[in-house]
C-alpha positions in Angstrom: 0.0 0.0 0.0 1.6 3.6 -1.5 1.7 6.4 1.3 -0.7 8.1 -0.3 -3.3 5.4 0.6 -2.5 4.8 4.4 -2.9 8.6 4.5 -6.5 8.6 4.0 -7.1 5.2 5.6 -5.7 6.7 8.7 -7.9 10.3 8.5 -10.7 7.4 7.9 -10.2 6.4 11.0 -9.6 9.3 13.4 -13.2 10.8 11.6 -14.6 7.6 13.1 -13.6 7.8 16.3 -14.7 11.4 16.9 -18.1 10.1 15.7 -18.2 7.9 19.1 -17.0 10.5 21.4 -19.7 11.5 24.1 -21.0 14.7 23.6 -19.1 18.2 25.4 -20.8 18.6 28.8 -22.6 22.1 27.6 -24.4 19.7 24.3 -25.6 17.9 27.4 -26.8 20.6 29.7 -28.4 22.5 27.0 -30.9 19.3 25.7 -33.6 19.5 28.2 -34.2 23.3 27.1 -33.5 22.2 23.5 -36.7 19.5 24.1 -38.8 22.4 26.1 -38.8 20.5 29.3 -41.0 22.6 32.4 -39.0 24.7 34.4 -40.2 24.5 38.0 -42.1 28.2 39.2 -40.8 29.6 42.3 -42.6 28.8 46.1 -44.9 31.3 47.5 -45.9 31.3 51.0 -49.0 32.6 52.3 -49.3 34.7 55.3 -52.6 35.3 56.7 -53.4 38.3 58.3 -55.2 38.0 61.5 -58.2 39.7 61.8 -59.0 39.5 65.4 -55.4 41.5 65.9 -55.6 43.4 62.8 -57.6 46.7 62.1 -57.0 50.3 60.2 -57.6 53.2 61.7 -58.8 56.6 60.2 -58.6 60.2 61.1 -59.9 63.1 59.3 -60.6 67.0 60.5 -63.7 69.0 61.3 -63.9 72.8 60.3 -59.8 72.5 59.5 -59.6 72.1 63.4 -61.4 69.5 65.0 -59.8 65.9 64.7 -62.8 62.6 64.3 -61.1 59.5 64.0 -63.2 55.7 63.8 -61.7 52.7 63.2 -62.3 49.3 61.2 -62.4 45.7 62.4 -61.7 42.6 61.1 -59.1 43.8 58.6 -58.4 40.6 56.4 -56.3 39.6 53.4 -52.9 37.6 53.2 -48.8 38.6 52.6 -47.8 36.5 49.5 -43.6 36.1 50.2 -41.9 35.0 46.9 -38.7 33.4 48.3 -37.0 33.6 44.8 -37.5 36.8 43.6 -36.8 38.4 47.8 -40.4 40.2 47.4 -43.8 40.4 49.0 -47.0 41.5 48.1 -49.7 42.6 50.8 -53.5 41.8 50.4 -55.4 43.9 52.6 -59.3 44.0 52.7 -61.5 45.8 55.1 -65.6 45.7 55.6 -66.6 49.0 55.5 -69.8 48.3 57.9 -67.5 47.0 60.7 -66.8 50.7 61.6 -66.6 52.1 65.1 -66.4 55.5 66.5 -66.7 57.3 69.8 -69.8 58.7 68.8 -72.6 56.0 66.9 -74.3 58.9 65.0 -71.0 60.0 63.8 -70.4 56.7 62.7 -74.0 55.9 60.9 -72.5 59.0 58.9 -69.7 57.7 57.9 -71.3 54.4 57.1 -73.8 56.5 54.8 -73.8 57.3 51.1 -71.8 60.5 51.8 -69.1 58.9 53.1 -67.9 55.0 53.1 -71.4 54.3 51.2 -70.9 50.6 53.0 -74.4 49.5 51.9 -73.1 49.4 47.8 -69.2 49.3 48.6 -69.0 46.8 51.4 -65.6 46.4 51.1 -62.0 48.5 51.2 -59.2 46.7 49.5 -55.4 47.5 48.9 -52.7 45.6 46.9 -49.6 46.5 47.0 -47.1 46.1 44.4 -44.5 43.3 44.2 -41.9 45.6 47.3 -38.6 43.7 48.4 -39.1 41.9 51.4 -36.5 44.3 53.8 -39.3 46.9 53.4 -41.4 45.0 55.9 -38.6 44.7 57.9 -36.8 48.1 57.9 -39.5 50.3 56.7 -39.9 52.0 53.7 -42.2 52.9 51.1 -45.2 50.4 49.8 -47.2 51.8 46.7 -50.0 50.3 45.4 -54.0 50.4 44.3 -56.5 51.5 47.1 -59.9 50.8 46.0 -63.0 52.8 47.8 -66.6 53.3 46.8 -65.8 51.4 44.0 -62.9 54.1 42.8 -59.5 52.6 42.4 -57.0 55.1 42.6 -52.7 54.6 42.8 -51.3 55.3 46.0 -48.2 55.7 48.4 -48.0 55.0 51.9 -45.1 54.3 54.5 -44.5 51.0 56.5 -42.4 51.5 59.8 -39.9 49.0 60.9 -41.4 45.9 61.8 -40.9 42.6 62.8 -41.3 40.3 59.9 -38.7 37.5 59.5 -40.3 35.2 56.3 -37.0 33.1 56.8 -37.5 31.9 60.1 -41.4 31.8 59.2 -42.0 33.8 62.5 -45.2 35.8 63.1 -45.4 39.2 61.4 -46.3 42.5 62.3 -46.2 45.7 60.8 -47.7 49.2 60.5 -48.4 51.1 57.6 -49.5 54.8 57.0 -50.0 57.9 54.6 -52.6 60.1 53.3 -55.4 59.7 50.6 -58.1 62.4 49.3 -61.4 61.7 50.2 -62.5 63.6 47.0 -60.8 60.9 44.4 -62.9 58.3 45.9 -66.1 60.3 45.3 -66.4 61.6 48.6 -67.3 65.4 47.9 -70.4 66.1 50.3 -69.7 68.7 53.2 -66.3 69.9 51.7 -67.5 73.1 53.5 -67.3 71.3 57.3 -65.0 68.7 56.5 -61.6 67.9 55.5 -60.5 66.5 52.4 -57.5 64.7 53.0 -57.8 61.6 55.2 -55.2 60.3 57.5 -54.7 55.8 57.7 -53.0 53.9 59.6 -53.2 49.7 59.0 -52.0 47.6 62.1 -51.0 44.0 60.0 -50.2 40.7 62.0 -49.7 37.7 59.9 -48.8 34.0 60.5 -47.3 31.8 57.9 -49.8 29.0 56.9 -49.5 25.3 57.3 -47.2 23.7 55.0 
């Protein structure tokens, strides 16, 4: 056999043995995408808020002078913790009959269509927007959509430093606070007597449910 000829029988044979080489380790990683295999979603724990030790509290003025607060019971909803992406979002609902104030006629007011109109609009909710977890923690701000008589509206309130530690799946309390119009939510009657701007303050304690 010339040279020539045990030349290519030779590159014959080192093309076959690449053929039965394994495949590089990336080829292998990168097949399960290749074939569209599921990709697991990320855990979310639900924390739900306890409504016996939850409520929201309201204060608004009289004649630019005069402070009437009331308060709301049974202040329900959940804190959804996203353990991959660090963030939680807050759930809060509120029954706007379960109102209470020093004075009952004050608070059959308030109850009426001039004010929280709880007959057609039985219920005040707010959802925040996805907020990284060490805002319940250190404090900081919380936006999201308030929703009142019906009238959703974009807002911005403040949470204080609080006690929440999703890691250790310990109980969770925080306080959060700010400002809203009364007038965005359709609230216009008495603007003569009564203030427009509306102070709230939400007292939240949440346990992590059962696995």
């Amino acid at each position: 056999m010339g040279i020539g000829a045990l030349a290519l029988a030779w590159a014959a044979c080192a093309l076959g043995a690449r053929d039965d080489l394994p495949a590089p380790p990336q080829a292998a990683a990168a097949a399960p995408a290749a074939h569209g295999e599921p990709v697991a979603p990320p855990v979310t724990r639900r924390w739900t808020i306890d409504g016996e030790r939850s409520n929201a509290q309201f204060r608004i003025r009289l004649l630019g002078i005069v402070p009437m607060s009331g308060e709301f019971t049974q202040l329900r909803g959940e804190i959804a913790f996203d353990a991959a992406r660090g963030e939680v979002h807050v759930d809060a609902r509120l029954p706007s009959g379960e109102l209470r104030m020093d004075n009952e006629s004050h608070a059959a007011w308030a109850r009426s269509p001039e004010f929280f109109d709880a007959a057609n609009h039985p219920t005040i909710l707010f959802q925040s927007r996805p907020l990284p977890v060490s805002v319940l923690r250190d404090g900081g701000a919380i936006d999201g959509d308030l929703t009142l008589r019906g009238v959703t509206r974009a807002v911005g309130l403040k949470v204080e430093r609080g006690t929440c530690d999703f890691a250790r799946e310990r109980e969770c309390t925080i306080e959060v606070y700010g400002q809203v119009r009364r007038t965005d939510f359709g609230m216009a009657a008495r603007r003569a007597t009564v203030g427009d701007w509306v102070s709230l303050r939400l007292r939240i304690v949440a346990g992590v449910e059962g696995d």
